[in-house]
C-alpha positions as CSV (number, residue, x, y, z in Angstrom):
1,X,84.6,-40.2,-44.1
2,X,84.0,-36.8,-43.7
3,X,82.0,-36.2,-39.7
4,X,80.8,-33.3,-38.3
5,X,80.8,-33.1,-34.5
6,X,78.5,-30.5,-32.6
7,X,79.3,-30.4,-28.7
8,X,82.7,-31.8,-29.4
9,X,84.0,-29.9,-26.6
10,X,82.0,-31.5,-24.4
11,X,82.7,-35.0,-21.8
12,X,80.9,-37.2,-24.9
13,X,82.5,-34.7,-27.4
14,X,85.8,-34.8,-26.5
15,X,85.3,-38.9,-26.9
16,X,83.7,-38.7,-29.5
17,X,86.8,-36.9,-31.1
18,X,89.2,-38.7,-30.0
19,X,87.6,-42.4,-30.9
20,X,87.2,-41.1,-34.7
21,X,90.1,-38.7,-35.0
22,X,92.6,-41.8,-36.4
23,X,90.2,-42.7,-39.4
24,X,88.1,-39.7,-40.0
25,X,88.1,-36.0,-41.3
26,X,86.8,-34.1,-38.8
27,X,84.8,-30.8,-37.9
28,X,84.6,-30.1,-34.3
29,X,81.6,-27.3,-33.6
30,X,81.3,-26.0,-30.4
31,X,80.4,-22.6,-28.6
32,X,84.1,-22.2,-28.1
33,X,85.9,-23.3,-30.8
34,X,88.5,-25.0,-29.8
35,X,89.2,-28.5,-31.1
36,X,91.7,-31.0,-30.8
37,X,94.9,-30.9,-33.5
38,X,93.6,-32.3,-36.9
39,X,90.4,-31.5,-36.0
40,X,88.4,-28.7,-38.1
41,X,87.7,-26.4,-35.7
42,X,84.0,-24.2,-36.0
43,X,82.8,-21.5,-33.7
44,X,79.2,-21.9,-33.7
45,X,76.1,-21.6,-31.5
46,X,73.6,-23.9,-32.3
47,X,70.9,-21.8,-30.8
48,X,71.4,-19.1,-33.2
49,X,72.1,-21.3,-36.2
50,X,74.5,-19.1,-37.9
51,X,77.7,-21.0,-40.0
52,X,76.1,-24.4,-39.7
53,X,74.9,-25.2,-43.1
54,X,78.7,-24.0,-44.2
55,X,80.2,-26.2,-41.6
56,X,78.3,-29.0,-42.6
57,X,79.4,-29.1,-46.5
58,X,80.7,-32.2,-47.8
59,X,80.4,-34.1,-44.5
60,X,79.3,-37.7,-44.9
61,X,77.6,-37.3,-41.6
62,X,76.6,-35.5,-38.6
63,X,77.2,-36.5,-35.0
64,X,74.6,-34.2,-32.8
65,X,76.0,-34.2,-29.4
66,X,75.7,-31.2,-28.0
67,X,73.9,-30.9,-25.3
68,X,73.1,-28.8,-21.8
69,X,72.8,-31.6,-19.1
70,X,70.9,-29.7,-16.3
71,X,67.8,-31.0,-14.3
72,X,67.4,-27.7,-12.3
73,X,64.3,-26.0,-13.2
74,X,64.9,-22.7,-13.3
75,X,66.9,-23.6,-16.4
76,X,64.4,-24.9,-17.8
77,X,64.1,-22.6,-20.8
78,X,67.9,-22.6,-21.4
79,X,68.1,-26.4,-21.8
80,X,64.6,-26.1,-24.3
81,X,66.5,-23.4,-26.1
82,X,69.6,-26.1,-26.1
83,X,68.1,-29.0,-27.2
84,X,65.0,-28.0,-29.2
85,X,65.4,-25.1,-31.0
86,X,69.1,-25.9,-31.3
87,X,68.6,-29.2,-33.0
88,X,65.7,-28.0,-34.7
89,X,69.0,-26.0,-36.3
90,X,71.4,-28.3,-36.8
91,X,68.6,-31.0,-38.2
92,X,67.8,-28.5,-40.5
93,X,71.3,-27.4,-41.8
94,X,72.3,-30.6,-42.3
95,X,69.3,-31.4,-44.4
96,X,69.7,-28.3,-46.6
97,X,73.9,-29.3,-47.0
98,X,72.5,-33.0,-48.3
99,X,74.8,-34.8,-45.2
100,X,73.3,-38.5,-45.7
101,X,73.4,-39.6,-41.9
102,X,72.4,-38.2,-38.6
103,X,73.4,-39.1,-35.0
104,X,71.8,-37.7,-32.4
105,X,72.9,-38.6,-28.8
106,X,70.0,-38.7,-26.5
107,X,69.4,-40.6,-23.5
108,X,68.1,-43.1,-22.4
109,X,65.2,-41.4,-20.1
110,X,63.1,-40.6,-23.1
111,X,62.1,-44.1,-22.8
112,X,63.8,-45.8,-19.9
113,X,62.3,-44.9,-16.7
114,X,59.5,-46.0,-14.5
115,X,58.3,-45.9,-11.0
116,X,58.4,-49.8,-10.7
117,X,61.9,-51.4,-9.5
118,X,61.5,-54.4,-11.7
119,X,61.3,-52.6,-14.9
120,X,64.2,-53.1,-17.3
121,X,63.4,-51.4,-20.7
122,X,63.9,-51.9,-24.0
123,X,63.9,-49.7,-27.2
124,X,59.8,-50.5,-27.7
125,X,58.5,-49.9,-24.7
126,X,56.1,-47.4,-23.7
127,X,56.9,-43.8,-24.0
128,X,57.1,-42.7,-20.5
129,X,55.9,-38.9,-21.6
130,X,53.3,-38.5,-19.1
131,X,56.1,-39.8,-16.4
132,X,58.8,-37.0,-18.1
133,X,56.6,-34.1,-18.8
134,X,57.3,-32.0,-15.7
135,X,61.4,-33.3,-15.9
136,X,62.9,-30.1,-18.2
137,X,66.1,-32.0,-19.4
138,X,64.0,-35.3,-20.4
139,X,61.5,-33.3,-21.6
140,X,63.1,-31.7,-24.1
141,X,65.6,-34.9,-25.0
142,X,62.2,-36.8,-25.8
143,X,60.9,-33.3,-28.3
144,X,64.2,-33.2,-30.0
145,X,64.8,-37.0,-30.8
146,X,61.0,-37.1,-31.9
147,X,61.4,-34.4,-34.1
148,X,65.0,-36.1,-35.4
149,X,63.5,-39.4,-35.9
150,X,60.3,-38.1,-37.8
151,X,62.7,-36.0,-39.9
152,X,62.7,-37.1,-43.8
153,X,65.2,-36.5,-46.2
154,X,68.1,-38.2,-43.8
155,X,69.0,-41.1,-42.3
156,X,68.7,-40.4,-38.4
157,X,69.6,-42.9,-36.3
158,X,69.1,-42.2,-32.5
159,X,72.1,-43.4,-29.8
160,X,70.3,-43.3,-25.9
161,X,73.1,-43.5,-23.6
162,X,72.5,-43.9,-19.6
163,X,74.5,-41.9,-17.5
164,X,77.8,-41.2,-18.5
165,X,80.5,-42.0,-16.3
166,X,84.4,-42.3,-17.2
167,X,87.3,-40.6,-16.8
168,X,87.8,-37.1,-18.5
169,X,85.4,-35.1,-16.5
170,X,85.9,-31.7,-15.3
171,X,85.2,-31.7,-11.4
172,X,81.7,-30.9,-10.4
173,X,80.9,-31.8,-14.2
174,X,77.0,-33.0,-14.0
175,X,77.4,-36.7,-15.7
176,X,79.7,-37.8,-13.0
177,X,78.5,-35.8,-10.1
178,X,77.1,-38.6,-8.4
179,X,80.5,-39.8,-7.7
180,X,82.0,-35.9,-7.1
181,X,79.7,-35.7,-4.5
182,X,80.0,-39.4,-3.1
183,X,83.9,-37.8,-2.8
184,X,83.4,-35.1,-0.9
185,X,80.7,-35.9,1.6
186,X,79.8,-39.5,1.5
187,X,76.3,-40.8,0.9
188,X,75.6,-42.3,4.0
189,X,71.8,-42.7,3.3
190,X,71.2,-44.3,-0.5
191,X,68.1,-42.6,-2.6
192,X,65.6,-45.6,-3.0
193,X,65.6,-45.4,-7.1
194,X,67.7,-47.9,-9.6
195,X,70.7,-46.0,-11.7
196,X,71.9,-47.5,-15.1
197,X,75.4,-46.2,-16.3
198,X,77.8,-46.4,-19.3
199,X,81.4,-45.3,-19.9
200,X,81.7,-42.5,-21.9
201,X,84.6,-44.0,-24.0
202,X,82.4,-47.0,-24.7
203,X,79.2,-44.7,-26.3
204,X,82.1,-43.0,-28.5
205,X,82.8,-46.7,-29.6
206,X,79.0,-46.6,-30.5
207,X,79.3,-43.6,-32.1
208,X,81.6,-44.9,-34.7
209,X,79.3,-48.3,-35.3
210,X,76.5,-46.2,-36.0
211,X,78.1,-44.6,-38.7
212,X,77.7,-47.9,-40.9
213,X,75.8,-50.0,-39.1
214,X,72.9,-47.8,-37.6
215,X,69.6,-48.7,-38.8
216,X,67.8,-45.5,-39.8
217,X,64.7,-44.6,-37.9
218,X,66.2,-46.8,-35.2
219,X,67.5,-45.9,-31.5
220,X,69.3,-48.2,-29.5
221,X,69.8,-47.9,-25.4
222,X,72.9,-48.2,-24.0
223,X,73.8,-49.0,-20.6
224,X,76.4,-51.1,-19.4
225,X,75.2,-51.5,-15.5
226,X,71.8,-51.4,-13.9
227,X,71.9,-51.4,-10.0
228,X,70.1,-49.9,-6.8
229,X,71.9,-46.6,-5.8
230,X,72.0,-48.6,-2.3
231,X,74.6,-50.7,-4.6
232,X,75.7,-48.1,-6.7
233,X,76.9,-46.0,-3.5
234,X,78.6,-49.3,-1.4
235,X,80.1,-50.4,-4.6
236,X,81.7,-46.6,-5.0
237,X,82.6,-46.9,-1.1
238,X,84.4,-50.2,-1.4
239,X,86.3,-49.4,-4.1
240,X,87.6,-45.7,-2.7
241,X,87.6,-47.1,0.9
242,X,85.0,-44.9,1.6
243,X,82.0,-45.5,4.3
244,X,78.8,-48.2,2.9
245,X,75.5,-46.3,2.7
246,X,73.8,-47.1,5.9
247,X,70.2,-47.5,4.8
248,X,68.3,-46.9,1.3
249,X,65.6,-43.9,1.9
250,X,62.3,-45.8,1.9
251,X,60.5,-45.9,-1.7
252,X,57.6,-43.8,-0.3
253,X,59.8,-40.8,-0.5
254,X,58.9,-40.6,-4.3
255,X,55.4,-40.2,-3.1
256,X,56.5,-37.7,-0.3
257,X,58.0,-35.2,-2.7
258,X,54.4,-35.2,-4.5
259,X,52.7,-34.7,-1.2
260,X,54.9,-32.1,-0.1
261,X,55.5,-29.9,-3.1
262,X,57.6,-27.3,-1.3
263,X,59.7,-29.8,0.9
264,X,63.4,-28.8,-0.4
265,X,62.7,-26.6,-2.8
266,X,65.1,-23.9,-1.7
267,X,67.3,-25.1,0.1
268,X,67.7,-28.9,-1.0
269,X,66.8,-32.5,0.9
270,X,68.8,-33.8,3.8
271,X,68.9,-36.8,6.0
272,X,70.5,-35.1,8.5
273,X,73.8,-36.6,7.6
274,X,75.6,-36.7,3.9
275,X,75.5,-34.4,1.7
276,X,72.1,-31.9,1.0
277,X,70.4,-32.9,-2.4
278,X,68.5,-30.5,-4.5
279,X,64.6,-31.6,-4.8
280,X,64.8,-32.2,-8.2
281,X,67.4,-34.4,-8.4
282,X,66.1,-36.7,-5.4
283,X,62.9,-36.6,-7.7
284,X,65.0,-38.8,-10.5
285,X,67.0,-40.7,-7.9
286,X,63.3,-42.0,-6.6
287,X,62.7,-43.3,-10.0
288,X,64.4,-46.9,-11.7
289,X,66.5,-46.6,-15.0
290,X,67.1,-49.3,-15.7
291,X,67.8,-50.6,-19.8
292,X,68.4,-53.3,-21.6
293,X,71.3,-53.2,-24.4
294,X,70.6,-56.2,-26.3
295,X,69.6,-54.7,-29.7
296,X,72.9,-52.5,-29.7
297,X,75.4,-55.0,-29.0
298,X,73.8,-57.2,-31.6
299,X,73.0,-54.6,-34.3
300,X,75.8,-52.7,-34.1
301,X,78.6,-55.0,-32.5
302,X,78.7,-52.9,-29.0
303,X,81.3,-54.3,-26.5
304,X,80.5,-52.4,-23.7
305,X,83.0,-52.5,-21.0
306,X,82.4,-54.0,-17.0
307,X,81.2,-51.8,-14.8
308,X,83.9,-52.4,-12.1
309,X,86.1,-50.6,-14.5
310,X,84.4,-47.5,-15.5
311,X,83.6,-46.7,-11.9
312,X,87.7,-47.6,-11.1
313,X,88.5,-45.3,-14.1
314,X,85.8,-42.4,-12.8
315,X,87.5,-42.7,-9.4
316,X,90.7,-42.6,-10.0
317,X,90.3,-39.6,-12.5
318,X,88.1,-38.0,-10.2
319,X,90.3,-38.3,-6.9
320,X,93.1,-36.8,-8.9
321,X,91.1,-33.3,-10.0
322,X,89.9,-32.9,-6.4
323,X,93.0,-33.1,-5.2
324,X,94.4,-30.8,-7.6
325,X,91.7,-28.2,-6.4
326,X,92.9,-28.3,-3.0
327,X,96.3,-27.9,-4.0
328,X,95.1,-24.7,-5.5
329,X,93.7,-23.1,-2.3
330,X,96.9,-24.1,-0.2
């Protein structure tokens, strides 16, 4: 089968690659255009459009995982650009090169998220739009996959990962960031919110089910873990020999940041000990992510791995790169 890969640079991408790569004729798009050997390389910015319909000629399918994973919000027209008017692109160019299937990686908060701890979401439940509209990453994740989804003339089938943990990382990369910055300064007081994660290795493996088993018009949620951060954080601590959190932040600091709208918005939140956390990224961690995965592992086969081992593997990879960097600076 002939795929086509946007963002295949990328921590997915390069996954993405590497779990198809064996069985599969491949073109890897990216802004750089580099690619792996045996892999079709294409320089190409999604943005401006230019190359894609010619990129995507005789491929059987399109995987659509590029992506800009930022929550700050004076990048807020940058990640629009990214994942609007770029997909808008590459939806269109594969349309107009007749590819029969479409992949697009989204996530899972442009459905998955709530304000209520208890909440464990599924592929039908409510759009949380309202709950999203003032988030610029989830904002424009829940534009493009509606615009995907409603899009005739191909099979588009939507994969809604949670957050991506794993090894292969760069060092300060933003899907394992939590756990970089767990590294280097502890997190000795817990945000009050619910995290659900996935390794990145086993969405690739998702990935290559959807390419014959995805229902079109269908997404499917895929999280492998959902846990307090309080849990997330010890869990981390136990396993690097790190310090426990010593409290969770109390849930009415959601409700703070709405009172206070210019509390931390220069400089970043701290509780006086731990690391300082930038506004909008306290924001999310005040909110519950949690998903169920049911519908994937039964349509599509998933076999997600434990979590004890992603967050091993995240570690251990991790560890390693920040102790390169210091070597660097000796």
């Amino acid at each position: 089968m002939r795929v086509a890969i946007t963002g295949s640079t990328g921590f997915l991408g390069r996954h993405i690659v590497d779990r198809l790569a064996p069985d599969h004729d491949l073109v890897c798009i990216s802004r750089s255009g580099r690619a792996p050997d045996g892999c079709e390389s294409k320089k190409i910015d999604i943005v401006k459009g230019r190359g894609l319909k010619a990129a995507f000629a005789k491929a059987d399918v399109v995987v659509h995982a590029a992506g800009l994973v930022s929550h700050a919000l004076d990048r807020a027209a940058e990640t629009w650009a990214v994942h609007v008017t770029g997909t808008a692109n590459v939806l269109e160019a594969a349309r107009t090169a007749r590819v029969r299937r479409f992949i697009h990686l989204s996530t899972s908060g442009t459905v998955a998220v709530s304000t209520e701890p208890g909440v464990v979401s599924t592929e039908s439940s409510p759009s949380p739009e309202s709950l999203i509209a003032t988030w610029p990453y989830y904002r424009s994740k829940l534009y493009s996959e509606q615009m995907v989804m409603s899009a005739s003339g191909i099979d588009a089938v939507s994969l809604n990962p949670t957050l991506l943990l794993g090894p292969g990382d760069e060092w300060g990369g933003a899907s394992t960031h939590a756990v970089s910055t767990f590294l280097d300064f502890g997190m000795p007081v817990a945000p009050s919110g619910t995290v659900s994660f996935v390794d990145v290795r086993d969405v690739a493996q998702a990935v290559e089910l959807a390419l014959t088993k995805g229902q079109p018009g269908h997404r499917y949620l895929l999280g492998a873990a959902n846990m307090s951060f309080h849990q997330f954080y010890s869990r981390l601590a136990r396993m690097s020999g790190g310090e426990e959190p010593i409290m969770a932040m109390p849930a009415l600091t959601r409700q703070a940041l709405k009172w206070f709208p210019q509390w931390g918005k220069d400089n970043g939140i701290s509780a006086g000990i731990g690391p300082v956390i930038r506004r909008e990224e306290l924001e999310l961690a005040s909110h519950h992510w949690s998903v169920d995965s049911t519908k994937a592992i039964k349509a599509l086969g998933w076999n997600p791995r434990g979590p004890n081992e992603t967050l091993e593997d995240t570690l251990l990879d991790l560890t390693e790169k920040r102790r390169q960097r210091f070597d660097r600076f000796k």
